[in-house]
C-alpha positions in Angstrom: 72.6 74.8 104.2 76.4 75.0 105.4 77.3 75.7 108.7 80.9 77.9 108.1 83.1 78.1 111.7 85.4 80.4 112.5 88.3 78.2 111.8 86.9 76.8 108.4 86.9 80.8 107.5 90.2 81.4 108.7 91.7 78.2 107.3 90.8 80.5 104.3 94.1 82.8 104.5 92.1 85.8 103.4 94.7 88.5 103.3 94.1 92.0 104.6 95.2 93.2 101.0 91.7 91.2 99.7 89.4 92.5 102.6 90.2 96.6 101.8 90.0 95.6 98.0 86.3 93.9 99.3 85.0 96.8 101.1 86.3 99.4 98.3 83.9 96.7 96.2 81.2 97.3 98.6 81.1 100.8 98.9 80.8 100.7 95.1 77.4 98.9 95.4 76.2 100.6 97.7 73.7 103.0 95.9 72.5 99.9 94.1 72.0 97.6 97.2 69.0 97.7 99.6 70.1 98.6 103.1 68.2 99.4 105.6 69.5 101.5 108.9 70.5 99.0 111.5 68.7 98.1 114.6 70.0 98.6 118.0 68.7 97.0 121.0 70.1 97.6 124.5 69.5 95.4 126.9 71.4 96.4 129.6 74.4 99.2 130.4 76.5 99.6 127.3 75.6 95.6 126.1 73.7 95.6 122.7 72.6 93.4 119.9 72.5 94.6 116.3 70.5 93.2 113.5 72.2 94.5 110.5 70.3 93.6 107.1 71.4 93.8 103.5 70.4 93.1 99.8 73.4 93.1 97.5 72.4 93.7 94.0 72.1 91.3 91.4 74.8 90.7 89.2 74.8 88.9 85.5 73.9 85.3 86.2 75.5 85.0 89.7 73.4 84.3 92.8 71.7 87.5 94.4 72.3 86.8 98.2 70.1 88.5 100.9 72.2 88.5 104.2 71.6 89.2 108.2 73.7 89.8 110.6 73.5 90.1 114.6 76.1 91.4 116.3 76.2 91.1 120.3 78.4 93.5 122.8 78.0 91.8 126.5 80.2 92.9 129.4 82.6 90.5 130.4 82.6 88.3 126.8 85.6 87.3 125.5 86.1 88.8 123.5 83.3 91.3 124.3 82.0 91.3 120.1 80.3 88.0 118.9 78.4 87.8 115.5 76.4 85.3 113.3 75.6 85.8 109.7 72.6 84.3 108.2 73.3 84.0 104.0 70.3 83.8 101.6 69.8 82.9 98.1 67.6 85.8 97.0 65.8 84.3 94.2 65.1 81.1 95.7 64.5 82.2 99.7 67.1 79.2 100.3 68.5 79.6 104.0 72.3 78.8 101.9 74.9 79.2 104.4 75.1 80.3 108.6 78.7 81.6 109.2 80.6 82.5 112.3 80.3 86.4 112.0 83.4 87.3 114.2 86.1 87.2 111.5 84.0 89.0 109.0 83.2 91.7 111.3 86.9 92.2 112.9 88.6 92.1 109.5 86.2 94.2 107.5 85.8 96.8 110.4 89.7 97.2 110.3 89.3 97.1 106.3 87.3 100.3 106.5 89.4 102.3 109.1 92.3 101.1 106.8 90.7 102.6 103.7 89.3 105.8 105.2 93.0 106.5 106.4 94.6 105.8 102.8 91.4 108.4 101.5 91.4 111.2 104.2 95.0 111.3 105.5 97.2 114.1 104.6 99.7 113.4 102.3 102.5 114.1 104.9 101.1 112.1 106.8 103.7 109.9 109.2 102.7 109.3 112.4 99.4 106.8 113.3 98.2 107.1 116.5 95.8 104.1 117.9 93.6 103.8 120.7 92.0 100.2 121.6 94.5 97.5 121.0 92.1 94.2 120.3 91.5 92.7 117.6 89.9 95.3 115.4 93.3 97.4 115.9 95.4 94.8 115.2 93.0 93.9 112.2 93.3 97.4 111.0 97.0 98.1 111.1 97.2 94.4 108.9 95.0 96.2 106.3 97.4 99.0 106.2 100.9 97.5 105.9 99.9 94.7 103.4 98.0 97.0 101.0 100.8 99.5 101.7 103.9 97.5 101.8 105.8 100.3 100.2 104.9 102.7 102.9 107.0 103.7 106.4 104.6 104.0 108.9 105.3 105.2 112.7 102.6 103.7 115.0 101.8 105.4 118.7 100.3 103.1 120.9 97.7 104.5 123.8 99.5 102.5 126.9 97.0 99.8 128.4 98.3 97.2 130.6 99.8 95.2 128.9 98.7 95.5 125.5 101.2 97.8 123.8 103.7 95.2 124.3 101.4 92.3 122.8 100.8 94.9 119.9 104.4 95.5 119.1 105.0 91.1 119.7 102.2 90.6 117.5 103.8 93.0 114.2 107.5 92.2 115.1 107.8 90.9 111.7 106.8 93.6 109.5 109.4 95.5 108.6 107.6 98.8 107.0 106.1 100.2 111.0 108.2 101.1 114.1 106.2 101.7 117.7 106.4 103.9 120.6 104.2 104.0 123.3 102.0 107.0 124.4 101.0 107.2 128.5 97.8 109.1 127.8 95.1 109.7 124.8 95.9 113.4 125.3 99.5 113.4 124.7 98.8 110.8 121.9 96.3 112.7 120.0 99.0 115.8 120.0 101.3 113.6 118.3 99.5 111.9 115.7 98.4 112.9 112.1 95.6 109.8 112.2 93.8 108.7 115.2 92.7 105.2 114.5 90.3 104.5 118.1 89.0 101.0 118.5 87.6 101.3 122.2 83.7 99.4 122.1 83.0 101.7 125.1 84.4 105.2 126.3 81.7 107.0 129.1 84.0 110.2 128.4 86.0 112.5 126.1 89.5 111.1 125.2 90.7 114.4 124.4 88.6 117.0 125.7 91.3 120.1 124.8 90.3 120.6 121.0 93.5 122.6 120.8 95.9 119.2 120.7 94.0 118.0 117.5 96.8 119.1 114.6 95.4 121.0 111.1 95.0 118.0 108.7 94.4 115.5 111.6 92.1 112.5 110.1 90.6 110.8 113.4 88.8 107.1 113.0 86.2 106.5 115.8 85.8 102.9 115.0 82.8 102.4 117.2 82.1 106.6 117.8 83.2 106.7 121.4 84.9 109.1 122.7 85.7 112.3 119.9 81.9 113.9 120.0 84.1 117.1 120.7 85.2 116.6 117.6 81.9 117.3 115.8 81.6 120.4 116.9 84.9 122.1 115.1 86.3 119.5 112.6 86.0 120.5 108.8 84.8 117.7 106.8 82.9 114.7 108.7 82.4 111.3 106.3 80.4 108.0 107.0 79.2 104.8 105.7 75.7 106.0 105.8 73.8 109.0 106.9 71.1 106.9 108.4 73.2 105.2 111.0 74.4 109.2 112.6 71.5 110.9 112.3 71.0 110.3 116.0 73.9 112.0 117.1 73.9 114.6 119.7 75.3 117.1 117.3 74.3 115.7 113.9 72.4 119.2 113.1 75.8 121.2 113.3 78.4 118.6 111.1 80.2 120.6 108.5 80.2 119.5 104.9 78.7 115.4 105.7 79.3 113.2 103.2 79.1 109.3 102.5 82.4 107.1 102.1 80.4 106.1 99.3 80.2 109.4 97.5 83.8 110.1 97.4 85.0 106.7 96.2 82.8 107.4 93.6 83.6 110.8 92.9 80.3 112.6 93.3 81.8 114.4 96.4 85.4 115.5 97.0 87.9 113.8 99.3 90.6 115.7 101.0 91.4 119.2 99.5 94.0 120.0 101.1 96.4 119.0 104.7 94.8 121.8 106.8 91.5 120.3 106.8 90.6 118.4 109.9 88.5 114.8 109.0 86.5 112.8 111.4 84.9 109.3 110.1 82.1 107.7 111.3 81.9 104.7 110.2 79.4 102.8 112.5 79.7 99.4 110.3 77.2 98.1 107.4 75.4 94.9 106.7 76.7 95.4 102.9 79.9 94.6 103.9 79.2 91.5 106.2 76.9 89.9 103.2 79.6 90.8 100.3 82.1 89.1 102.4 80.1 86.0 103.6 79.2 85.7 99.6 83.1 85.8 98.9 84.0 82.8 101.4 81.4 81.1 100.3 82.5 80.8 96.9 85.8 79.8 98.5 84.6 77.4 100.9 85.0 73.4 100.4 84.8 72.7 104.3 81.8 73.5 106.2 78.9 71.4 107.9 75.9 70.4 105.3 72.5 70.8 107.2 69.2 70.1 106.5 66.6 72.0 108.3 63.7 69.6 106.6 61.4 72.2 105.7 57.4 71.6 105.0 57.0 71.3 101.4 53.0 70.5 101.5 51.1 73.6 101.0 48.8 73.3 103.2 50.0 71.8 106.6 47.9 73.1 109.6 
C-alpha cells in the first residue's frame, strides 16, 4: 500500500487543463459507475464529515478501483477543508494506495465550477463574478484560463480583507483576465454574467433582491450556500446528482432539473438560449475523487510503501 502526500501529488504538475478534461471523463462514467449518495455527519455548528463512496467501472484489462473519501469542515482549520482518500483494487479487495485528499478535492471542485461555466454561460458572456477567495476560487479561475487561454475574461472580486489583493498577486501573470473589486455581493451579483461562490458557510442570502440577478445569469454555488432564493425563480437548475439535493428546502419547486451528466451526454439540452437564468448545484462526488486518485496513481513513482501485515490463516480466532 502507498502512502501519497500532498507534496508527492503536487510534485505531480497536474495542470488545470488535465483536471476539467478528468472531470468531463468522469461525468461520462457516471451512469456506469456505482455511486451511492454521500453521507453527512454534523457534529457540531456548521463542522461536518463526509464519507463519499465510489465504484468506477471496469475498463478492458485495467484495474477496477473502489475508492472512499472523507472529507472534514471544522471551524477554525486551516484551511477549514481536510480530506483522505482510501484507493482499492476492486478485484482483489487490496487496500492499494491512501492519498492526501486536499489537492484532489480543491482542484476537481474548481474543475467542475470551471466546466459548468464553459456549459451554461451565455455566449456573451464577459464578466465573472466570484465570491469566496481560497483555494477552491483560485483553483477554479486556473481551470478556466488554462483550458481557455484564447478567452478575455473580466473577473469581479467580492472584497474580503485582504483577499482581493492576494487574488489579483496570485494571477498577475496571466495575461487573458483583468480584476476589479466589488464592496458587496449585491452590487457584485448586478454586475456579473457568472457567479462563481466558493463560501463553505453563509447563515444568510447573499443577494436577497432577485431583481439584480441579469436574464442569462449562470450562478455556481460551490458548496450551496447562500442563492436558495435562487431556486425559487431561476429557469433551468443542473447538478451532479439528484440524490445529493433532494433534501433541499425547495427541491419540489426546481424548474426543468437535470444532471451535469445528462447534458454532457446529450440526453438533456444545455443552454437554449442567453435569457435563461442557470443555477448549478454541484455538491461534489466520490466519482471524481476515485477517477483522480486512480490517475496519480498511475503517475506516481514517489510515495511511502506500507505493509499493513494482514492475517492470511483462515481461521484465526
Amino acid at each position: 500500500m502507498l502512502i501519497i502526500k500532498h507534496p508527492e501529488i503536487t510534485n505531480l504538475h497536474i495542470s488545470p487543463r488535465d483536471c476539467v478534461a478528468w472531470i468531463r471523463e468522469s461525468f461520462c462514467l457516471k451512469k456506469q459507475a456505482i455511486l451511492p449518495t454521500k453521507i453527512s455527519i454534523h457534529p457540531q455548528g456548521e463542522d461536518f464529515f463526509n464519507t463519499m463512496p465510489c465504484l468506477l467501472p471496469r475498463k478492458d484489462n485495467a484495474t477496477q478501483f473502489f475508492g472512499v473519501k472523507v472529507v472534514n469542515r471544522i471551524e477554525g482549520n486551516a484551511p477549514s477543508l481536510s480530506s483522505e482518500i482510501f484507493l482499492y483494487n476492486a478485484q482483489s479487495g487490496e487496500l492499494v494506495a491512501v492519498l492526501d485528499g486536499d489537492w484532489i478535492t480543491t482542484m476537481r471542485t474548481g474543475a467542475v465550477a470551471a466546466l459548468a461555466t464553459q456549459l451554461f454561460r451565455q455566449k456573451k458572456a464577459e464578466t465573472y463574478g466570484f465570491i469566496g477567495l481560497g483555494n477552491t476560487a483560485r483553483a477554479a479561475l486556473l481551470c478556466l484560463l488554462e483550458s481557455e487561454p484564447e478567452r478575455q475574461f473580466q473577473v469581479l472580486l467580492l472584497k474580503y480583507k485582504n483577499q482581493a489583493e492576494l487574488f489579483c498577486d496570485r494571477f498577475k501573470e496571466y495575461k487573458n483576465v483583468t480584476f476589479d473589486i466589488a464592496e458587496d455581493a449585491p452590487s457584485l451579483v448586478k454586475q456579473s454574467d457568472v457567479v462563481i461562490s466558493c463560501l463553505t458557510a453563509s447563515p444568510q442570502l447573499l443577494c436577497p433582491d432577485d431583481t439584480l440577478f441579469r436574464r442569462g445569469v449562470t450562478v455556481i454555488p460551490v458548496h450551496t450556500r447562500g442563492f436558495q432564493n435562487c431556486d425559487l425563480f431561476f429557469d433551468r437548475i443542473v447538478c451532479d446528482d439528484i440524490g445529493h439535493i433532494s433534501n433541499f428546502k425547495y427541491f419540489d419547486r426546481f424548474r426543468n432539473l437535470c444532471e451535469m451528466s445528462e447534458v454532457i451526454d446529450g440526453s438533456r439540452p444545455g443552454r437554449q438560449n442567453d435569457e435563461e437564468r442557470f443555477l448549478c448545484y454541484n455538491i461534489g462526488l466520490g466519482l471524481h475523487d476515485v477517477l483522480f486518485a486512480g490517475k496519480i496513481l498511475e503517475r506516481i513513482s514517489g510515495g511511502i510503501n506500507v505493509s499493513l501485515d494482514k492475517e492470511q490463516r483462515k481461521f484465526w480466532v
